[in-house]
SERO-799586 format. One record per residue: x, y, z of N, C-alpha, C in turn. Coordinates in steps of 0.05 Angstrom, whole numbers, padded with zeros to 5 digits, always signed. Layout:
! residues N
XYZXYZXYZ ...
! end
This chain:
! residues 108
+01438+02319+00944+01433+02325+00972+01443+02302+00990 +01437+02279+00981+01446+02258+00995+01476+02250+01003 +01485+02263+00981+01518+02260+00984+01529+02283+00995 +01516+02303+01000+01521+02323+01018+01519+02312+01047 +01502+02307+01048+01487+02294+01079+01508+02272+01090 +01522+02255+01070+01540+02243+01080+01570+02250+01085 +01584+02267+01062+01604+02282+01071+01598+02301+01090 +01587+02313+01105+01585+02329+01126+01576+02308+01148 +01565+02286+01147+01570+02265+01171+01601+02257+01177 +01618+02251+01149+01646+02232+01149+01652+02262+01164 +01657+02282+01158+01667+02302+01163+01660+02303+01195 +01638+02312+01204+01635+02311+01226+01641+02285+01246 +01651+02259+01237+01648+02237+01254+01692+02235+01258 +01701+02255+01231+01731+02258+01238+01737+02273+01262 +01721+02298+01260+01721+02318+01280+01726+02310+01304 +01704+02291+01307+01697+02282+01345+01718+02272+01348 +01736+02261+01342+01758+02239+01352+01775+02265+01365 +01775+02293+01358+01801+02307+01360+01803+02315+01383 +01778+02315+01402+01765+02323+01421+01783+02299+01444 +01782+02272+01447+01790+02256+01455+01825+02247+01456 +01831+02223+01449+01856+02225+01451+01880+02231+01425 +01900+02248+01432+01915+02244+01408+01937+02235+01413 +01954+02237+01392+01982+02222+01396+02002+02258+01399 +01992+02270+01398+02013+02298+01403+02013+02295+01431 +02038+02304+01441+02053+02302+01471+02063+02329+01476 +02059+02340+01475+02073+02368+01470+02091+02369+01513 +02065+02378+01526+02073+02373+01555+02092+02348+01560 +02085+02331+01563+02101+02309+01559+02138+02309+01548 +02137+02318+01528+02160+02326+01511+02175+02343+01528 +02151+02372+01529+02170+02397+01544+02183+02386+01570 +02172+02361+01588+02182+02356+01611+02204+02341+01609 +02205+02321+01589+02229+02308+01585+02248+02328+01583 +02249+02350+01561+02271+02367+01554+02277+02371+01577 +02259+02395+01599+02265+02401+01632+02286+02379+01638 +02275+02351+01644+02287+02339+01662+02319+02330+01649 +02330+02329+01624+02344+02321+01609+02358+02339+01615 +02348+02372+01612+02370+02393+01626+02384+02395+01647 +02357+02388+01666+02363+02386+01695+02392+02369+01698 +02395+02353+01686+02416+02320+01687+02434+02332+01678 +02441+02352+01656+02464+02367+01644+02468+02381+01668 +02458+02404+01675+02464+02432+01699+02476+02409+01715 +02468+02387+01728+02482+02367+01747+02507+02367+01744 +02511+02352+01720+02538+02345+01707+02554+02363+01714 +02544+02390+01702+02563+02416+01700+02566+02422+01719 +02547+02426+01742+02556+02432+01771+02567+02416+01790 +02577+02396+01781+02587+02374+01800+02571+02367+01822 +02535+02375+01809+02520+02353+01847+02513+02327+01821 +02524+02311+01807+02523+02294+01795+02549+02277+01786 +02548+02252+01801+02571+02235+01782+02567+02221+01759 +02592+02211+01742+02586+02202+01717+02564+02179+01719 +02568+02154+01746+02555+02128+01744+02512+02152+01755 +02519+02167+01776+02483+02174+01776+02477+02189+01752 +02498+02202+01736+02481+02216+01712+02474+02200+01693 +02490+02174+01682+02491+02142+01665+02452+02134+01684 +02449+02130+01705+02427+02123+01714+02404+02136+01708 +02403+02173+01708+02388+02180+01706+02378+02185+01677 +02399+02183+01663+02404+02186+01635+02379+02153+01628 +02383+02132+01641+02375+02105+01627+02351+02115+01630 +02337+02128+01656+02313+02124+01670+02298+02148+01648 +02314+02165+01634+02298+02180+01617+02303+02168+01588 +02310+02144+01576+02305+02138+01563+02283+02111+01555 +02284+02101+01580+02256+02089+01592+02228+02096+01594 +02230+02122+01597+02201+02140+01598+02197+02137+01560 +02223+02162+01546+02212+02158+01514+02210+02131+01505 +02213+02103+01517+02203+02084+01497+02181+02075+01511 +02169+02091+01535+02144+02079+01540+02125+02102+01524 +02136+02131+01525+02128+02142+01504+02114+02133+01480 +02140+02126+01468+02143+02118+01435+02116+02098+01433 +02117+02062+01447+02107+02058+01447+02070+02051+01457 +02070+02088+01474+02035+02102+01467+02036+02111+01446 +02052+02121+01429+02052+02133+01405+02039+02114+01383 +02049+02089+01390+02047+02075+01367+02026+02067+01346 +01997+02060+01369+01976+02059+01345+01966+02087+01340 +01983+02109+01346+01961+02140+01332+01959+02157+01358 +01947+02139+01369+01934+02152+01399+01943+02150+01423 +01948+02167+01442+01961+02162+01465+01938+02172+01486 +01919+02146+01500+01901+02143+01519+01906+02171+01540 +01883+02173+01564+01891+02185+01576+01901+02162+01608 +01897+02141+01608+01916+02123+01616+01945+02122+01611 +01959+02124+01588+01979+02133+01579+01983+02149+01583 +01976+02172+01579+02002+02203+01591+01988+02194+01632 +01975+02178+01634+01988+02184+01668+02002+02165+01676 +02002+02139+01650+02029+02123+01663+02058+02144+01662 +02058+02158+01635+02078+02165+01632+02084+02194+01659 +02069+02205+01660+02063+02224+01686+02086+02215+01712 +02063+02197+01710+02078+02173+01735+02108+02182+01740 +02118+02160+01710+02137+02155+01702+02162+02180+01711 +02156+02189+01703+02162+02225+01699+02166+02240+01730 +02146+02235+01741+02143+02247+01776+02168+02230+01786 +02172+02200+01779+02190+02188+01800+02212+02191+01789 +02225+02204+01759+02245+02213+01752+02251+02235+01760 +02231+02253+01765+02247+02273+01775+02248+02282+01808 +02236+02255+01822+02249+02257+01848+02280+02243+01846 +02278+02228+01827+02309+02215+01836+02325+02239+01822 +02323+02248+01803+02339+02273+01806+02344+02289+01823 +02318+02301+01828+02322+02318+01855+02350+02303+01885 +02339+02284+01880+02348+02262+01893+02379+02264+01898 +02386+02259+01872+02418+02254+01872+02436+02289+01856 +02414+02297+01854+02430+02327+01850+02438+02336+01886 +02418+02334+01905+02426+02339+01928+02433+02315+01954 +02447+02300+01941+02456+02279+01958+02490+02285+01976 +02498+02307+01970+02529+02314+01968+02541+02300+01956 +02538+02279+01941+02558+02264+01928+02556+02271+01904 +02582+02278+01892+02589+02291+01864+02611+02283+01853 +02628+02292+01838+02654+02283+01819+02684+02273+01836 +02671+02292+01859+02695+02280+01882+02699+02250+01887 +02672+02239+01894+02671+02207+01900+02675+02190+01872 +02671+02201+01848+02678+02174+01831+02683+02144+01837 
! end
């Protein structure tokens, strides 16, 4: 009985953590893809030049290693997905940004 009593504690004390923070990003992820597309349709439609898509391109690789590194011990806080949030909101004003600036492949 006693060793019952304790595997259904270990058991129940794994549980609670799942409730709190995890390291799955799923939202997070899906927005990167969005905004990564967004930076392609640019390209292809000419409201993007090579040097602002090279920029926007860095600024989304900046978000996945602030990513990566919430990822790292397991858990990603809920401090973390709103840095990364953040992060994320002011990328995709500068997109917005320079998709509608009129400057495109013409100015190189």
């Amino acid at each position: 009985m006693k060793a019952m009593v304790c595997a259904v504690t270990v058991l129940m004390l794994g549980m609670s953590g799942v409730g709190f923070a995890q390291a799955d990003t799923p939202v997070i992820d899906q927005r990167q893809a969005n905004q990564e597309k967004r930076i392609d349709q640019g390209i292809a439609s000419g409201q993007l030049n090579e040097r602002e898509a090279n920029r926007l391109n860095k600024q989304q690789e900046h978000i996945n290693k602030i990513e990566d590194k919430a990822k790292a011990d397991g858990v990603v806080t809920k401090g973390e997905r709103a840095r990364i949030d953040r992060a994320q909101d002011r990328a995709s004003r500068h997109i917005a940004r320079e998709k509608h600036d009129r400057q495109g492949r013409r100015h190189q």
